[in-house]
C-alpha positions in Angstrom: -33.5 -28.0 11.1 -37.2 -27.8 11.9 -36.9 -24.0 13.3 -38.6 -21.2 11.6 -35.0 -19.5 11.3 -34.4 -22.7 9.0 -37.4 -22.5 7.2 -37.4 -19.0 6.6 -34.0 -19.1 5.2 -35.0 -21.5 2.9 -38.2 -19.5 1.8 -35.9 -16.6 1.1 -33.7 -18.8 -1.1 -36.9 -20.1 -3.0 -37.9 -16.3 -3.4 -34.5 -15.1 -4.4 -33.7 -18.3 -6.6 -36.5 -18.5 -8.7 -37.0 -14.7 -10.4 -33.5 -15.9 -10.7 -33.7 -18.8 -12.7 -36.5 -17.8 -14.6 -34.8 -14.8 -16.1 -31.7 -15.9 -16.9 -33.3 -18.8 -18.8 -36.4 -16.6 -20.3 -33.6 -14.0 -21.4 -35.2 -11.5 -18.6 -31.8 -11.5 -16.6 -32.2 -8.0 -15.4 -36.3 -8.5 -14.6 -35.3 -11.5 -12.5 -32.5 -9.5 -10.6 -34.8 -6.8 -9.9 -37.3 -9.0 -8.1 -34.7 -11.2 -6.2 -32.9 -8.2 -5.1 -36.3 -6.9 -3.8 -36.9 -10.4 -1.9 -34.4 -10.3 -0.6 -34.2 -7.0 1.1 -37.9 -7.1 2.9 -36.3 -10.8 4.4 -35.1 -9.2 7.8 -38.5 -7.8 8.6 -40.3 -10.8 8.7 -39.6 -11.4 11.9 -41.4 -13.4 15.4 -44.9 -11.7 16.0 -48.9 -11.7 14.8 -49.4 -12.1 11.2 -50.8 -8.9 11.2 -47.4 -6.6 12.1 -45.9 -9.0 10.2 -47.6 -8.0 6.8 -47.3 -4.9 7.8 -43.6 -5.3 7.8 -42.7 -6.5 4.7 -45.2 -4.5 2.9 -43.2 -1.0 4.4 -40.1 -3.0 3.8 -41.0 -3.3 0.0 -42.0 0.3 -0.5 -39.0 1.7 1.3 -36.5 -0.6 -0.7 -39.0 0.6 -3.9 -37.9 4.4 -3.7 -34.6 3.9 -2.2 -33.7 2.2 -5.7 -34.9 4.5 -7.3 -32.8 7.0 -5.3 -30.3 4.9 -5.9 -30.4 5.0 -9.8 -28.9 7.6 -10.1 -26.2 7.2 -7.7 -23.4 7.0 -10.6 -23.9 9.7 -12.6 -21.2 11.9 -10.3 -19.0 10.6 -7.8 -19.6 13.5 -5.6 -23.1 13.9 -5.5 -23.2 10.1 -4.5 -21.8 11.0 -1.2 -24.1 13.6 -0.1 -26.9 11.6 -1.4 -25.2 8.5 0.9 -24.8 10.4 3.6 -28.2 12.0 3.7 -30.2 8.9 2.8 -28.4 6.8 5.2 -29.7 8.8 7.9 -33.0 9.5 7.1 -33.0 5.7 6.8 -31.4 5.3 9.9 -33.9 7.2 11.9 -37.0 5.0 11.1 -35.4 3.0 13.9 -37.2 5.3 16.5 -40.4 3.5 16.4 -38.9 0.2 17.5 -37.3 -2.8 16.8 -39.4 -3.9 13.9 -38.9 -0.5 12.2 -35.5 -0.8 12.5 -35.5 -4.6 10.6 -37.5 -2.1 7.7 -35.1 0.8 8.6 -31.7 -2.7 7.8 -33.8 -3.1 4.3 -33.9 0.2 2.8 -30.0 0.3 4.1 -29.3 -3.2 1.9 -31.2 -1.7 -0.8 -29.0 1.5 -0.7 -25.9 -0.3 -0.6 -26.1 -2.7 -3.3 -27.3 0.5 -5.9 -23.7 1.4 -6.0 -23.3 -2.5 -7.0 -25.7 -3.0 -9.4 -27.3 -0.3 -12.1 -29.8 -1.7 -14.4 -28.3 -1.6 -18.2 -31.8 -2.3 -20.0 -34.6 -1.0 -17.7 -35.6 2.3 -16.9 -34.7 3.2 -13.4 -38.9 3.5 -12.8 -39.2 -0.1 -13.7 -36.2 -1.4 -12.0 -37.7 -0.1 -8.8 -40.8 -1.2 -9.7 -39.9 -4.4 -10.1 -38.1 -4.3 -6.7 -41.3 -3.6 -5.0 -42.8 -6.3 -6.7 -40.3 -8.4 -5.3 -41.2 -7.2 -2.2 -44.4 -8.5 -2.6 -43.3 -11.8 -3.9 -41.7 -12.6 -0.9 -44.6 -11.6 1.4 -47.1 -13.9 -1.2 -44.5 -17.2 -0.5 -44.8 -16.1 3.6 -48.1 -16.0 3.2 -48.3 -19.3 2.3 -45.7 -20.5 4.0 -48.2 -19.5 7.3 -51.4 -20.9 5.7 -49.5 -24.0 5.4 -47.9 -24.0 8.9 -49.9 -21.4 10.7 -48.4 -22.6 14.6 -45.1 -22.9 13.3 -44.1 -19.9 15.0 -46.2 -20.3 18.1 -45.3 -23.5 19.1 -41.5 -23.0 18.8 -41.5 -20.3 20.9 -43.9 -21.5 23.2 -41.6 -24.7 23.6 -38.3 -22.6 23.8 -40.3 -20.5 26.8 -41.1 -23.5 28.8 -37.8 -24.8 28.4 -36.3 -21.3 29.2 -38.1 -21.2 32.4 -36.9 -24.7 33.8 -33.3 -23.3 32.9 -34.1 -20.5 35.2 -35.7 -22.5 37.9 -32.4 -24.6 37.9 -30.6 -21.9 38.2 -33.1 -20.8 40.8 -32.8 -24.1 42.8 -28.7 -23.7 42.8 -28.8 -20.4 44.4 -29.8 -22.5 47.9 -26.3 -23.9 48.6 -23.6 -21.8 46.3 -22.5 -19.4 48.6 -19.6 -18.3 46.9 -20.6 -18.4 43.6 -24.0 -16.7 43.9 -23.2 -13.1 42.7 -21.9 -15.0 39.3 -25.4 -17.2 39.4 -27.4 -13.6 40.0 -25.6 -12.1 37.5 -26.3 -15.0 34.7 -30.1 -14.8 36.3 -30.6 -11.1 35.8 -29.9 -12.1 32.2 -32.1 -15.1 31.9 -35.4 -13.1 33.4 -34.9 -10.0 31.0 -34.4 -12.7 28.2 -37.8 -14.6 29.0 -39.4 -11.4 30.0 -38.7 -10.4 26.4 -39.8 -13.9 25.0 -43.2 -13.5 26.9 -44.3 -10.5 25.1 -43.6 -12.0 21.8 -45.9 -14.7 22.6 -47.9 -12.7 24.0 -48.7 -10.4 21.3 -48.5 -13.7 18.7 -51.6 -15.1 20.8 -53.6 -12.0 21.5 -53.1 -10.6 18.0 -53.6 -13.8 15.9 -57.2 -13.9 14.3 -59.0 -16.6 15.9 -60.9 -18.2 13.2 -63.2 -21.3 14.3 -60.4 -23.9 13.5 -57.6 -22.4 16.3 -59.9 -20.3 18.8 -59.6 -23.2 20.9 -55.5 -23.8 20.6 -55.3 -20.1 21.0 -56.7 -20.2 24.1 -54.9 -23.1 25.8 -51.9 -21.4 24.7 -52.6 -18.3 26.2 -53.6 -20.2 29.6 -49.9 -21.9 29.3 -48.3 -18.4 28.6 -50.7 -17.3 32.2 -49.1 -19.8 34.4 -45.3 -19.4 32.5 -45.7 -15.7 33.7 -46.8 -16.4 37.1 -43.6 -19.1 37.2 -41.7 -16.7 36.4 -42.9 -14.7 39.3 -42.8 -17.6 41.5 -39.3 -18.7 41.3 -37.9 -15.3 42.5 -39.9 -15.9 46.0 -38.3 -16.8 49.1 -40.2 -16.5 52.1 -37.2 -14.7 53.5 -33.5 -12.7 52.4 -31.1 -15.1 51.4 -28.8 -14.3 55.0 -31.9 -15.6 56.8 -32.2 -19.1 54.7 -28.7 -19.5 54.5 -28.6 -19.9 58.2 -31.7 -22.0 58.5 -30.2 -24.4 55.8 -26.9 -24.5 57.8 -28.7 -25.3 60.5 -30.5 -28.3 59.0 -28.2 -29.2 55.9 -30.6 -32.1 55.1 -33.3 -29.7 53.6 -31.1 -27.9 51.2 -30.6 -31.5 49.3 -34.4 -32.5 49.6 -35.6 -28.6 48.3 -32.6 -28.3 45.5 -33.6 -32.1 44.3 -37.6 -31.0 44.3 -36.8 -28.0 42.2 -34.3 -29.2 39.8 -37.2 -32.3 39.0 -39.4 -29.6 38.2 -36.8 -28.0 35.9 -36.2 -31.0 34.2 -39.6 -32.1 33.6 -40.2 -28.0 32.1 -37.3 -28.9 30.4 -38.6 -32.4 28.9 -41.7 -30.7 27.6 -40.1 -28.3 25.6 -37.8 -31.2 24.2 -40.8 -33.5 23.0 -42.5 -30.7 21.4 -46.5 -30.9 20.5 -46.6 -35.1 21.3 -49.2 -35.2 23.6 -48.9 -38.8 24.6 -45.3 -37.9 25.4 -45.7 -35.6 28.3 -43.8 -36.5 31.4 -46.0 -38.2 34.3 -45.3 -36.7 37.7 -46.0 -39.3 40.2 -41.9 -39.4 41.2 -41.9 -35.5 41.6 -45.4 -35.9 43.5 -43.2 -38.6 46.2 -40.6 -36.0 46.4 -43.1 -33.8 47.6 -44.7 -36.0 50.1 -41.4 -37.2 51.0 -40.1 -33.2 51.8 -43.9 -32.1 53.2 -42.9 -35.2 55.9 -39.9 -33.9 57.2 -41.0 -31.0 57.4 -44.0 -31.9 59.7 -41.3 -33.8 61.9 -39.7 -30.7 62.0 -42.2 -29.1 63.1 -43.0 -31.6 66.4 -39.9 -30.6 68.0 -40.7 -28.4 70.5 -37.8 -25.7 70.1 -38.0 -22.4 69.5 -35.4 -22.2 66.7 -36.5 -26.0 65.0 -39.5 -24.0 65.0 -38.9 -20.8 62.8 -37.5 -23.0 60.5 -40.2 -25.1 60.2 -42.0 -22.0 59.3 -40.2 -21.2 57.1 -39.2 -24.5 54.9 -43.6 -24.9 55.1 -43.3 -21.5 53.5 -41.1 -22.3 50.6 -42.4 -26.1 50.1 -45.4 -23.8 49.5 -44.3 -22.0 47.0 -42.7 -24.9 45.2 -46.3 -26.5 45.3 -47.8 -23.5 43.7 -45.3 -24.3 40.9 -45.8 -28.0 40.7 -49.7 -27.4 40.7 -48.6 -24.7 37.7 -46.9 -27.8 35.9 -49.3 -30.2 36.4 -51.8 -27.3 34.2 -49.3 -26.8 32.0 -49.1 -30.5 31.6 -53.2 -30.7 31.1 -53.2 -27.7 28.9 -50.9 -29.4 26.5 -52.4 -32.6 26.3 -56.0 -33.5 24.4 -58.0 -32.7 27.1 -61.0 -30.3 26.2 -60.4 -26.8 27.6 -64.0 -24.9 28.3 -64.1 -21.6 26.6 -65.2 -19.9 30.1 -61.8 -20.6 31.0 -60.0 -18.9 28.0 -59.1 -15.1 29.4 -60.8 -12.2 27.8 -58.8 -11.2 24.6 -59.9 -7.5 25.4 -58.3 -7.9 29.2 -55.6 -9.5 27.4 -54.6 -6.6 24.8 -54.2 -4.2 27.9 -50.8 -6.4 28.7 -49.8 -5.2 25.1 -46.9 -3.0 24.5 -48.4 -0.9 21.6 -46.1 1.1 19.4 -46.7 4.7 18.8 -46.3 5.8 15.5 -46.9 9.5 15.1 -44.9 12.0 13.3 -44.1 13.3 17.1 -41.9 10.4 18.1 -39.5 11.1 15.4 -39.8 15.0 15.6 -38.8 14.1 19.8 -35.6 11.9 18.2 -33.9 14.5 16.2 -31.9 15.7 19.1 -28.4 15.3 20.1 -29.7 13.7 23.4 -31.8 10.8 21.4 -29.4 7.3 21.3 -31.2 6.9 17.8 -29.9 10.3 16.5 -26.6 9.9 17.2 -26.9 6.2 16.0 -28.0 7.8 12.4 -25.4 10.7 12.2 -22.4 8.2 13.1 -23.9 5.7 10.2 -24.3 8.2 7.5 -20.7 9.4 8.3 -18.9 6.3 8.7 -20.7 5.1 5.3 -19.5 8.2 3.5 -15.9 7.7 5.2 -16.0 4.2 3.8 -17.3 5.2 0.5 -14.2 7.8 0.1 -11.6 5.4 1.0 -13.2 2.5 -1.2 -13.0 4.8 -4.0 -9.8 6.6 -3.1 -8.2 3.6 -2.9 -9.7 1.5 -6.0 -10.7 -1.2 -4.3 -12.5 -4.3 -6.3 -15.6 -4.3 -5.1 -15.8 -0.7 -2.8 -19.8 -1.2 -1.9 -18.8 -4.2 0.1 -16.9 -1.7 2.7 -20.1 0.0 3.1 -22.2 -3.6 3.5 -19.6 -4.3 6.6 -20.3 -1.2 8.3 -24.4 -1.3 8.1 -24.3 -5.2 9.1 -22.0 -4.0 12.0 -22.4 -0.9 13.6 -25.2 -0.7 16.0 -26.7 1.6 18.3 -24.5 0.6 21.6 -20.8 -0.4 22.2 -20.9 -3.6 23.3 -23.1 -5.2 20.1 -20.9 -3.2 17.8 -17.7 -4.6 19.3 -19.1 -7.9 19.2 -19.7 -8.1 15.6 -16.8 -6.5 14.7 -15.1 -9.2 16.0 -17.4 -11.7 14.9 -17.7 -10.8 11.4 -13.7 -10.4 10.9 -12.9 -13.9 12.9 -15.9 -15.3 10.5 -14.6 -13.8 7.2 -11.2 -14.7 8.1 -11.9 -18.4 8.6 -14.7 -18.4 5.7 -12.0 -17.2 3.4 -9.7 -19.5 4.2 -12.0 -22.4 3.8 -13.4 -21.4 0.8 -9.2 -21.4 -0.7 -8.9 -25.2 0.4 -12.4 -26.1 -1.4 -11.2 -24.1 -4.7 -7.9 -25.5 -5.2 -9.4 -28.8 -4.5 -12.6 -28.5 -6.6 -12.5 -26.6 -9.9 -16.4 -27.4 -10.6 -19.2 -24.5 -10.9 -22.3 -26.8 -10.6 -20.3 -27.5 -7.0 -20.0 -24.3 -6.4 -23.4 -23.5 -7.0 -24.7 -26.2 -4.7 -22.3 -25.4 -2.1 -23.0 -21.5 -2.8 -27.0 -22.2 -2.0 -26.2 -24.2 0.8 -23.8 -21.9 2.6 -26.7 -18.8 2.2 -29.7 -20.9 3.9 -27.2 -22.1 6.5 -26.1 -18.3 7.3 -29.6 -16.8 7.0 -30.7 -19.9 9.7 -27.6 -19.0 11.7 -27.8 -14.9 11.4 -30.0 -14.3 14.7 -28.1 -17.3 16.5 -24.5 -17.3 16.0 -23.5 -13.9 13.9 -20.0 -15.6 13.1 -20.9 -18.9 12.5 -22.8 -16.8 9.8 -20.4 -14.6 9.0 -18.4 -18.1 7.7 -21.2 -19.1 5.8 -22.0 -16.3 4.0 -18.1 -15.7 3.0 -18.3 -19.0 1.7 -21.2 -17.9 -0.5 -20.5 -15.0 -1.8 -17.1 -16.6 -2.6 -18.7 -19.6 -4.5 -20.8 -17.3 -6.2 -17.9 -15.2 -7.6 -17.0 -18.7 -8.2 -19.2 -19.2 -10.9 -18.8 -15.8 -12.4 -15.4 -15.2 -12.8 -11.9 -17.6 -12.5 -10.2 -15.8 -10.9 -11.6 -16.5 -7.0 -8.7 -15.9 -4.8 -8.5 -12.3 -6.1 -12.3 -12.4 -5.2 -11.5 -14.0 -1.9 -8.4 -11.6 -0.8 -10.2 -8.5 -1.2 -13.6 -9.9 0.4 -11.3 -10.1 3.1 -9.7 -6.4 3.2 -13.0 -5.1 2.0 -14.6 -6.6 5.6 -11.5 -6.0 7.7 -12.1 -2.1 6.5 -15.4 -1.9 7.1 -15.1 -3.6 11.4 -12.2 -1.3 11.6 -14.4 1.7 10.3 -17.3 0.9 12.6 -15.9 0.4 15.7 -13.9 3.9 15.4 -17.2 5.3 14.2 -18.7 4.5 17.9 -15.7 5.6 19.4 -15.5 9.0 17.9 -18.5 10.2 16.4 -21.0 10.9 19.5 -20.9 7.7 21.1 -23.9 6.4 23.4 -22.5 5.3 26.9 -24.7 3.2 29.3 -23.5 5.1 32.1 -25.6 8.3 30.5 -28.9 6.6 30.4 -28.9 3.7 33.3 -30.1 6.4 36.0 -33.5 6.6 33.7 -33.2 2.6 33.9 -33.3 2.5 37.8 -35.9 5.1 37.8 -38.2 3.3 35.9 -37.4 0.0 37.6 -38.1 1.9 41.0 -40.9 3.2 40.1 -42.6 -0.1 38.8 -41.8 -1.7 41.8 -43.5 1.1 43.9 -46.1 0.8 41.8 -46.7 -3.3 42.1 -46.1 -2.3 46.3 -49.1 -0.1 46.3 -51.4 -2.4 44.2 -50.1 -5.8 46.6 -50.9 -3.7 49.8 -54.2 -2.5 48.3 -55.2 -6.2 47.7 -53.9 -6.8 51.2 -56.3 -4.4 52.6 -59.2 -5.2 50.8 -59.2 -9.2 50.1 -61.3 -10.2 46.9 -61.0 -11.1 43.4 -57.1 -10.2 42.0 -58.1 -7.0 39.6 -56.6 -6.5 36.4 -54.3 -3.5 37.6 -52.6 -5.8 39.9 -51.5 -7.9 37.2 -50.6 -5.1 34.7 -48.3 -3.7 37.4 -47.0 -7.0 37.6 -46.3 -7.3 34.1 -44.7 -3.8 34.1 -42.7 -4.2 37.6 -40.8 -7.3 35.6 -40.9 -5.7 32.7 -38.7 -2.8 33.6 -36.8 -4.5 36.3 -35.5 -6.7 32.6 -34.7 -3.2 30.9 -32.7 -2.7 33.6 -30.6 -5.7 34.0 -30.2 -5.4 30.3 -28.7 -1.9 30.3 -26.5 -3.1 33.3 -25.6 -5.5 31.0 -24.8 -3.4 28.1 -22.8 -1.1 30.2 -20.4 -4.0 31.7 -19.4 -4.7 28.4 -18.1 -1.1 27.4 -14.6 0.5 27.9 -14.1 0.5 31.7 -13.4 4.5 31.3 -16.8 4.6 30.9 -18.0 2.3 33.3 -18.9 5.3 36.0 -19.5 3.8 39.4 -20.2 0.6 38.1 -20.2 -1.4 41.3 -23.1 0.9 43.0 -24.9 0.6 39.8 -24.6 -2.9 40.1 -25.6 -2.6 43.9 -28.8 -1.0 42.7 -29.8 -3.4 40.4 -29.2 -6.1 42.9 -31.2 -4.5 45.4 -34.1 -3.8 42.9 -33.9 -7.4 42.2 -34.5 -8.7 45.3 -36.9 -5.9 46.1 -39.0 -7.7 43.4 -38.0 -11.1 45.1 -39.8 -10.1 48.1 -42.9 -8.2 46.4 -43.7 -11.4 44.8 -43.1 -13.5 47.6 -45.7 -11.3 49.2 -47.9 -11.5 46.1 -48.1 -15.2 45.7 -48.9 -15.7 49.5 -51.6 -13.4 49.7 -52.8 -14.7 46.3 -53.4 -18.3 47.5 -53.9 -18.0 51.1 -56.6 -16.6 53.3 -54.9 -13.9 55.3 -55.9 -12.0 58.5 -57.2 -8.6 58.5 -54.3 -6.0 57.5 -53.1 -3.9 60.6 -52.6 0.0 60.8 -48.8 -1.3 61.4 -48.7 -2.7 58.2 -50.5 0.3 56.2 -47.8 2.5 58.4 -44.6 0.0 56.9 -45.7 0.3 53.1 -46.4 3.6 53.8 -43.0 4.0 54.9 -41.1 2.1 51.7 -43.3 4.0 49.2 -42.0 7.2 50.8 -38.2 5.9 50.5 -38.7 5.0 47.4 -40.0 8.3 45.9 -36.8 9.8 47.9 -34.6 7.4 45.6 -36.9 8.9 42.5 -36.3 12.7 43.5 -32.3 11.8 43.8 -32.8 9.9 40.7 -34.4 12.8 39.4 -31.3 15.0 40.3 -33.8 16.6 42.0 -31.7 18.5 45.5 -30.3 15.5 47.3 -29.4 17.6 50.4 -33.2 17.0 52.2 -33.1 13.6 51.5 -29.8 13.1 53.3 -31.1 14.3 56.7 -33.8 11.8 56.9 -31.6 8.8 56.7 -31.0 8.4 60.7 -34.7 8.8 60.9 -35.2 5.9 58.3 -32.4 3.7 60.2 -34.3 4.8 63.4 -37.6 3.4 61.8 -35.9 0.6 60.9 -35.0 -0.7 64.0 -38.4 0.1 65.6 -39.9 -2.7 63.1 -41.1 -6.2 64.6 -39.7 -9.1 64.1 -41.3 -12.5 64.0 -39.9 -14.1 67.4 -40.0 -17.8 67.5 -39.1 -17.7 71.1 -42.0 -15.8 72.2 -44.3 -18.6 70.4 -45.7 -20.7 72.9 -44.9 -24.2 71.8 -46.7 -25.9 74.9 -50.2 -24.8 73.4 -52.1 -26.7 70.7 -50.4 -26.2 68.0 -53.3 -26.7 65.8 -53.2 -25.9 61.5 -54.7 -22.6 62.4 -52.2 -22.2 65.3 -49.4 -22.6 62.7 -51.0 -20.9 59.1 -51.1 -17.6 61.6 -47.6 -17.7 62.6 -46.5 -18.5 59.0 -48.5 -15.5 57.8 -46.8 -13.6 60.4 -43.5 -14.7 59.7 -43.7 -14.2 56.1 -45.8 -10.6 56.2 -43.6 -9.3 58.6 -40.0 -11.0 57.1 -40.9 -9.5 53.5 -42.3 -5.8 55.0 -38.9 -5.7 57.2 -36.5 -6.9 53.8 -38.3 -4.7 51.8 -37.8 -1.2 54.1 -34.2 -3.0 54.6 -34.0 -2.5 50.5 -35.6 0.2 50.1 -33.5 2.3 52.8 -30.0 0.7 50.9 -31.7 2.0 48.3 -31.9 6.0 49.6 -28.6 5.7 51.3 -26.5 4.1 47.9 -28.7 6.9 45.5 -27.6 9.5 47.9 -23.8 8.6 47.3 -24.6 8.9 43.5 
């Protein structure tokens, strides 16, 4: 109830509802129409983000939905030129979705507006006014979010700050099961691929919220400590995909000594559910979790360990290297807790330790918006292009049957097929299905309520509260929604006519039409297939990765203070390695005709994956301990995996894959020439003093990561090449 999905539904009833009232009972029906239509249509861009590109939104939502009604004006003087008008708008509309996802909320508006102007022609205004007024409704609606944000300026912030946290103990669960499910760990990677893109995603919303809010005296000081918790979610995030060596390795050593996988399982789940407990209590201070019992679980695991470690065996030895290894890492999340913890509470924060906002804005994704990226779009190869030329079809295909046919209300065809069809298969499908299954069910709830009740001030109140509940619902659960807003409409029609099931039976048809029209649409006009695009995925994913590589080895080399590049290839090395999961994602859920060598694909993504795994198991260590001088053999190693990798970009590239090839005996050969981190040549008898053992876990975990990650990296070549 308390999200900002609920409360913005109910500010968009407030701003349709009252031009409403006010006209009907002033005599102004038409005036009040105008305005409530136009509130309602800039509603979908006014979504998560800074106030700023928020404005921004709804004030190019209201001018497009301003001249697209007064297009739409006109729209029934002939029959004919309505189609070529539909079809041509619609995909000039359309094709503002090529400057991102916000554009193509604005790009959903000016679609509604075009929609409904075959519903509704004003009798008594000029079409200048009527559109007028539109835009002014526009505007009325950004006036009530206006002051729905001076009134509750961290509404936004805090719930998805909250959601984050909680989001990343999900994912260190999930995290902490991957140590004993064997058999089920290609399902857990799969669900975690989705989880990291998700909170990757959910990171750069806050992220630009924080860095792009005005900081006026009054929230300088929440802004920063926010941005400090968003700092050590990221590096969480980071965190949890370390293991000081490849899952075959710790699978043995937990074998081996069962005991620990309880004890490190029962230490990271705590963690998860403390994260967890955070995000439930919200902004209550004096509710935050203590962590004394996850402090004993460490002390208690840190013990064993150092038992471990006093048996004087060469094998009890390695994997006492490397459980101190990975109780490290889970430290450097508990200490990471513990500061989130302190940030959140009412302890003062000194501004020296708020990060510089203009470092900050360099870990923005800015949007460009010159004419050139849509001139780039209007090509065949462009997803958006074809995305625009199969809606303006489909909505003139739907338009001819609706009229063809007589159907009672023809426009809501062509409101099914905007509110379904989508760029990709799988989302398409999906709402197809959703929005039938919903109608279907809505439909026949709403029959039960209107034989039982014959009432309209029921219907009314039923009516509003069926539109905030599918508004609150929309982004969540699209046919839950789809139910609600049925039931609506339905109780709407309710009021204005008696006879409802006729209302009710073609609401039906009309929507059964529409999913039917849009899923053929992707099928058969120019359909965008994963498979066609995931090789520029991989690409990109690769190349991030290299990237992050050369900027960990530099750091290596060189020691010092972490430099700002480091972190923004980071940023952009999970970033991309998200995209990719996600297109994986997308193409699992198309026709399997089109799933072209799915399981390699899959293969790839896996190994980039883990190829992240071990660059930020690398990361973290050499961020938080004080390692040896770097060797020529390990300048010679990185050396090595960048060149793989830019062997897997030229096949990537379809660039000749004949050379590449012939060097893959010479990579195996280098392969096997690596060293390996031999507990039996330790010698145990010695002192085994703390700097005796922080070298040999330095050594173990350098030399594990740099021999997983030419292990990956040659998969990598050989799997590309077979492409």
């Amino acid at each position: 109830m308390g999200s900002t999905n609920f409360t913005k539904s109910v500010l968009t009833v407030i701003a349709v509802v009252t031009p409403l009232a006010i006209g009907i009972s002033t005599g102004y029906a038409e005036i009040g129409v105008a305005i409530c239509f136009g509130a309602f249509w800039c509603n979908p861009s006014d979504v998560h983000g800074s106030l700023k590109h928020k404005v921004y939104g709804i004030l190019f939502s209201a001018a497009l939905v301003m001249v697209v009604s007064f297009i739409g004006g006109y729209l029934h003087f002939s029959p004919w030129l309505s189609l070529v008008i539909l079809g041509v708008v619609s995909f000039a509309i359309s094709m503002i979705s090529s400057y991102g996802f916000r554009a193509s909320l604005i790009s959903f508006s000016g679609l509604l507006a075009l929609v409904i102007s075959f519903a509704h022609t004003p009798d008594q205004l000029k079409i200048y006014e009527y559109s007028l007024l539109v835009g002014l409704g526009g505007m009325w609606y950004l006036a009530l979010s206006l002051l729905w944000f001076k009134i509750n300026p961290k509404g936004q912030t805090e719930e998805i700050l909250y959601e984050t946290i909680g989001r990343t103990g999900k994912l260190m669960k999930k995290r902490g099961k991957l140590i004993s499910e064997l058999s089920n760990r290609k399902k857990l990677l799969k669900s975690l691929f989705l989880m990291q893109s998700e909170l990757t995603e959910q990171h750069d919303t806050l992220r630009e919220i924080l860095i792009l809010s005005r900081k006026n005296s009054g929230r300088s000081v929440y802004n920063g400590k926010r941005v400090l918790v968003l700092a050590q979610l990221i590096e969480m995030l980071e965190t949890a995909g370390a293991n000081p060596v490849n899952y075959t390795k710790m699978d043995k050593q937990f074998q081996a000594h069962p005991e620990f996988t309880a004890l490190f399982q029962n230490l990271i789940f705590e963690m998860a559910e403390q994260l967890q407990m955070i995000a439930a209590i919200g902004n209550k201070p004096k509710k935050i979790p203590k962590h004394n019992h996850l402090k004993d679980r460490f002390d208690d695991l840190a013990l064993k360990i150092q038992e471990l470690g006093k048996v004087k065996d060469a094998k009890s030895y390695e994997a006492f290297i490397m459980f101190q290894n990975f109780l490290e890492y889970q430290e450097k999340q508990f200490d990471k807790i513990k500061r989130i913890k302190w940030l959140l509470s009412d302890h003062d924060v000194a501004s020296e330790e708020f990060i510089d906002k203009e470092i900050l804005k360099r870990f923005l994704i800015s949007q460009d918006y010159s004419p050139r990226i849509l001139l780039r779009n209007l090509s065949f190869r462009s997803t958006i292009f074809r995305h625009s030329l199969r809606m303006s079809i489909t909505l003139m295909i739907g338009f001819v049957l609706g009229n063809l046919f007589a159907f009672q209300n023809a426009y809501w065809i062509l409101l099914t097929i905007i509110l379904i069809m989508r760029p990709n298969y799988g989302l398409t499908k999906t709402r197809s299905k959703d929005r039938t299954v919903g109608t279907i069910i809505g439909g026949l709830i709403a029959t039960v309520i209107v034989f039982l009740v014959q009432d309209v001030y029921v219907y009314a109140t039923l009516a509003l509260i069926s539109f905030v509940i599918a508004l609150s619902m929309l982004q969540k659960n699209y046919k839950l929604s789809a139910i609600y807003v049925t039931l609506s409409i339905v109780f709407i029609y309710g009021i204005l006519q008696p006879d409802v099931m006729t209302v009710i039976q073609y609401r039906i048809l009309d929507t059964l039409l529409g999913a039917a029209l849009s899923y053929l649409g992707f099928l058969f006009l120019w359909p965008s297939w994963s498979f066609q695009e995931i090789r520029k995925d991989v690409a990109k994913s690769v190349a991030a990765n290299s990237t992050y590589l050369k900027e960990i080895s530099d750091f290596y080399v060189h020691k010092g203070t972490v430099p700002t590049s480091y972190r923004l290839a980071r940023k952009s090395a999970f970033l991309e390695t998200s995209n990719l999961s996600s297109a994986f994602q997308r193409m699992t859920q198309e026709p399997h005709s089109k799933q072209k060598n799915l399981n390699k694909i899959y293969e790839l993504v896996e190994l980039n994956h883990n190829f992240l795994s071990a660059l930020a198991s690398l990361s973290i260590y050499i961020q938080h301990h004080t390692t040896t001088e770097a060797s020529e053999r390990f300048n010679d190693i990185t050396s090595k995996i960048n060149e793989n990798l830019s062997s897997v970009l030229k096949m990537l590239s379809a660039v000749s894959k004949n050379s590449e090839k012939m060097n893959l005996d010479e990579v195996i050969s280098f392969q096997k020439q690596l060293p390996k981190f031999q507990s039996e040549q330790v010698n145990l008898s010695s002192n085994d003093t703390h700097e005796f053992k922080r070298n040999h876990q330095e050594e173990q975990l350098i030399w594990e990561q740099l021999r997983w990650l030419y292990s990956l990296s040659a998969n990598m070549m050989k799997l590309t090449s077979t492409l």
